[in-house]
LUMLUM-825721 format. One line per field, with one value per residue (C-alpha): residue number from 0; x, z, y; residue in one letter. Coordinates in nm, 2 decimals. Each point is the difference from the previous one (the first is absolute). Example, Ala and Ser with C-alpha at 12.3 -4.5 7.8 and 13.67 -1.06 7.14 Angstrom:
! residues 2
seq: [0/1]
px: [1.23/0.14]
pz: [0.78/-0.07]
py: [-0.45/0.34]
type: [A/S]
END
This chain:
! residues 98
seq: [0/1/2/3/4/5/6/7/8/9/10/11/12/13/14/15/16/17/18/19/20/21/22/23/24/25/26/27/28/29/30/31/32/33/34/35/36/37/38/39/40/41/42/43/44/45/46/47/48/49/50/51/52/53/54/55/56/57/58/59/60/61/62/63/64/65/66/67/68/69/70/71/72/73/74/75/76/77/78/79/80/81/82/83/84/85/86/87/88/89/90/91/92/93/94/95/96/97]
px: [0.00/0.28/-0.22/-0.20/0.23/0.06/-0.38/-0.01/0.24/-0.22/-0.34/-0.03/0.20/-0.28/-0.09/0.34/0.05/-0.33/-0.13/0.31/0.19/-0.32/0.07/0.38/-0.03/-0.31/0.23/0.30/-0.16/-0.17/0.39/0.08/-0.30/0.11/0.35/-0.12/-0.26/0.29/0.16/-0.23/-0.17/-0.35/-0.08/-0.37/-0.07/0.35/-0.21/-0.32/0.17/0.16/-0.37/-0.12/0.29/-0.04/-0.37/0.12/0.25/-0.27/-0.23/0.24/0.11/-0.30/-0.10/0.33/-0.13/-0.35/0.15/0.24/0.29/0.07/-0.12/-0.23/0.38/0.13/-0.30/-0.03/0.35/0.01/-0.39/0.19/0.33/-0.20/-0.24/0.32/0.09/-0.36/0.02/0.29/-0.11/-0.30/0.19/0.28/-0.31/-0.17/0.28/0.06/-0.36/-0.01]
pz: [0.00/-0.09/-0.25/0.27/0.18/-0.30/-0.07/0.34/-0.02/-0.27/0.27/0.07/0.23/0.28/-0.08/-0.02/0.38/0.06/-0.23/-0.17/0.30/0.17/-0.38/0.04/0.37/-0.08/-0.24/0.20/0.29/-0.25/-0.08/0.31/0.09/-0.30/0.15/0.31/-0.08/-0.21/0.30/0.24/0.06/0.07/-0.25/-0.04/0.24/-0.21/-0.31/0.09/0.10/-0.30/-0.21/0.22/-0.13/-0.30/-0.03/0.18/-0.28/-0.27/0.16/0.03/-0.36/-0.10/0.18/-0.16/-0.34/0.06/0.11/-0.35/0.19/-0.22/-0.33/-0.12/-0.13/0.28/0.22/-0.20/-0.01/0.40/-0.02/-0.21/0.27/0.28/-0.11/-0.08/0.37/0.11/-0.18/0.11/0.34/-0.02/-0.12/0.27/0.25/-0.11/0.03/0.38/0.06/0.01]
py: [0.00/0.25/0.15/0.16/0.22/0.22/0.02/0.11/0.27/0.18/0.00/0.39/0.12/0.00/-0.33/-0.20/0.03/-0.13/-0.23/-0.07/-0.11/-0.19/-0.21/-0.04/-0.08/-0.28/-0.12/-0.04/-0.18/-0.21/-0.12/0.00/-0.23/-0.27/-0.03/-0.04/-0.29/-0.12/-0.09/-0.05/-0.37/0.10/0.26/-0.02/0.35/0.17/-0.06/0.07/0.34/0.02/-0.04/0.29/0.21/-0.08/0.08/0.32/0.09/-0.12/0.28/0.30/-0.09/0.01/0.35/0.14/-0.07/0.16/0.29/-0.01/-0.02/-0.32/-0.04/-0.28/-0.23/0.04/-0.09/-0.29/-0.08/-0.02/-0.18/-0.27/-0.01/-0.01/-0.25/-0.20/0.00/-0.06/-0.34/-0.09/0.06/-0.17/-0.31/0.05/0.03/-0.35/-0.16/0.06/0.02/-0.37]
type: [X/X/X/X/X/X/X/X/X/X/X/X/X/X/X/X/X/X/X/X/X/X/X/X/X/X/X/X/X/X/X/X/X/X/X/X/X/X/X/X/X/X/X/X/X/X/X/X/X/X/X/X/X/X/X/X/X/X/X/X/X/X/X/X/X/X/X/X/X/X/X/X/X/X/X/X/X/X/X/X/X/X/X/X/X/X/X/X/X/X/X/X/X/X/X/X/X/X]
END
């Protein structure tokens, strides 16, 4: 998701402090949630909190593109990317659900 930070950078200037960084930041714990569940035996609460954060960033992607600080590609180009993670999530998820 390197892509994103420089799409953040161009959010007006009043916005990139707010919704901007509430985007990085979602994004960064969702990475740092994945390596921790990488290592950790019981990972079925990590990933549920990882799902929550990523229906988090979903929404506040989705509120930066309504308010045209992304255009329509690049809204779709992070839909694609994050729906990408979402199935690998969910498969990661069944897998330890059991």
């Amino acid at each position: 998701m390197l892509w994103l930070h420089p799409v953040v950078n161009k959010f007006p200037k009043s916005q990139r402090f707010v919704l901007g960084q509430q985007i990085e930041n979602e994004l960064l714990e969702i990475i740092k949630d994945i390596i921790l569940a990488n290592s950790e035996r019981n990972k079925t609460e990590i990933l549920k909190r990882i799902n929550i954060r990523l229906d988090t960033l979903r929404t506040l992607i989705r509120l930066a593109k309504d308010l045209r600080f992304l255009s329509i590609k690049q809204y779709g180009d992070a839909a694609v990317k994050m729906n990408e993670i979402g199935k690998l999530l969910n498969g990661w998820m069944k897998r330890f659900a059991q």
